[in-house]
C-alpha positions as CSV (number, residue, x, y, z in Angstrom):
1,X,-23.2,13.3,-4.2
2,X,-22.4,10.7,-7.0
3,X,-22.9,7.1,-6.0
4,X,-19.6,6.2,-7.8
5,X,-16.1,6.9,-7.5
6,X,-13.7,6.8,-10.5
7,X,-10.3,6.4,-9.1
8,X,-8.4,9.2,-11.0
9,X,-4.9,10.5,-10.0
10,X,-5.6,13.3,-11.4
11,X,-8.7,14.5,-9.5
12,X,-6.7,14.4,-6.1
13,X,-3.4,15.7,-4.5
14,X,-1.6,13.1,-3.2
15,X,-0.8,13.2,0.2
16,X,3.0,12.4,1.1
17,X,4.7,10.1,3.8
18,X,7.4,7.9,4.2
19,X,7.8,5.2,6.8
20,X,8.5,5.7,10.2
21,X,12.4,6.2,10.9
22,X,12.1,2.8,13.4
23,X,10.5,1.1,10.9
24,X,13.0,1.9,7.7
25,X,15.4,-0.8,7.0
26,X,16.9,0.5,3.5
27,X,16.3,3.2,1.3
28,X,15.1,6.4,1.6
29,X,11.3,5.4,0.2
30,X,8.6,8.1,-0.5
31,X,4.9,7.4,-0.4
32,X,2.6,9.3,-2.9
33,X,-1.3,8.2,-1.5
34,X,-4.1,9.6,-3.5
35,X,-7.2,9.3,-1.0
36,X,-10.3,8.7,-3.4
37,X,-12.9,7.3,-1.0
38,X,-13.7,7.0,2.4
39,X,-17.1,5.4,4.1
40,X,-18.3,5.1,7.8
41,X,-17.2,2.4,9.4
42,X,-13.5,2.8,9.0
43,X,-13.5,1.6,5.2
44,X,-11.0,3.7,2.7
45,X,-10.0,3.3,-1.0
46,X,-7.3,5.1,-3.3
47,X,-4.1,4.5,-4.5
48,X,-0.3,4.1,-3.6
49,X,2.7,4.4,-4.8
50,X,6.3,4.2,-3.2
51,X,9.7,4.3,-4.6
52,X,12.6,1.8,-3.7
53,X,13.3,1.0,-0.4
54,X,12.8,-1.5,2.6
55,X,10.8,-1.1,5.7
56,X,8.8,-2.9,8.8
57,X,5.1,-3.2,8.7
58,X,2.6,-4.3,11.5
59,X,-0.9,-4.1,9.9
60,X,-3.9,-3.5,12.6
61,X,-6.8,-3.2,9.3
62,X,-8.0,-6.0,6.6
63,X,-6.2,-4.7,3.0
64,X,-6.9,-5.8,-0.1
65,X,-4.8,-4.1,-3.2
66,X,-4.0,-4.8,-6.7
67,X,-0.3,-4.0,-7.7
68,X,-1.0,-1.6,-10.6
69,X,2.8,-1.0,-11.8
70,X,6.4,-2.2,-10.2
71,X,7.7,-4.8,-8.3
72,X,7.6,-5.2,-4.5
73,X,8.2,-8.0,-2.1
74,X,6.1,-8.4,0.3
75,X,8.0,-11.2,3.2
76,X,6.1,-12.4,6.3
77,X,7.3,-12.7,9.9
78,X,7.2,-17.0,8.8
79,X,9.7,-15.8,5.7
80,X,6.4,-16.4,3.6
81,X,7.9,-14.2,0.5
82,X,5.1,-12.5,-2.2
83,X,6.8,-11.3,-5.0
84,X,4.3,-8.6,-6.1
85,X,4.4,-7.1,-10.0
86,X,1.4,-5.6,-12.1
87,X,-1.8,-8.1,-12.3
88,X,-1.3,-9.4,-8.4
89,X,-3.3,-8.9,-5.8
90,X,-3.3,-9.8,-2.2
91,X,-4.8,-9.6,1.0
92,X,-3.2,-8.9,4.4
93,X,-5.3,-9.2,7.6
94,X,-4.8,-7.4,11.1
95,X,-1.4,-9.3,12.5
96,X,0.1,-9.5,9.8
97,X,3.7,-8.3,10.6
98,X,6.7,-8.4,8.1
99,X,8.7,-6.5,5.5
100,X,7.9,-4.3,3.0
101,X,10.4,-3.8,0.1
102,X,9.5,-1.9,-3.3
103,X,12.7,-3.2,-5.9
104,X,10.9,-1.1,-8.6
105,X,8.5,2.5,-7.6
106,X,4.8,0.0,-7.0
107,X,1.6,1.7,-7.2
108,X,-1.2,-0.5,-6.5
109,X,-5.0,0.5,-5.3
110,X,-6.3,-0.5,-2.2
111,X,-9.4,-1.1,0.0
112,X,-8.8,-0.8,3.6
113,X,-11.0,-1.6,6.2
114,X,-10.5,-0.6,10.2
């Protein structure tokens, strides 16, 4: 096995998903997530993309991601808004609880640790 991982979309199906029906405010968003990398101790990498929508998120893991195309805004339970296009990046711990809404289809990668 290589010691490197080149994040390319097209090496890997993407999985599909959408967000919980009790979490969905607006929209009728579609996740595409293209799993690249996964190590023990709970720690994942790929990419994601979603099309417009609006829905609730409650994050339990530590994520860091940089938005790779689109525009999203991320808005905190304290009304703390992030308005996310390509270039950005952010972290969100474990508590973090808010909204999710993708304006334009976002795909950013990600590390995500448990």
């Amino acid at each position: 096995m290589a010691d490197y991982v080149q994040l390319n979309v097209d090496d890997v199906e993407p999985e599909l998903g959408a967000p919980a029906a009790d979490r969905l405010i607006s929209g009728a968003p579609i996740f595409r997530t293209w799993s690249m990398d996964e190590a023990d101790g709970g720690l994942y990498a790929g990419i994601w993309e979603a099309t417009p929508g609006k829905w609730r998120v409650v994050y339990d893991e530590w994520e860091y991601f940089h938005i790779l195309s689109g525009y999203s805004i991320v808005t905190g339970e304290d009304g703390k808004a992030f308005h996310l296009r390509a270039g950005d990046r952010l972290i969100l711990r474990p508590g973090f609880k808010g909204t999710w809404e993708v304006i334009e289809t976002t795909r950013k990668d990600y590390v995500i640790r448990l």
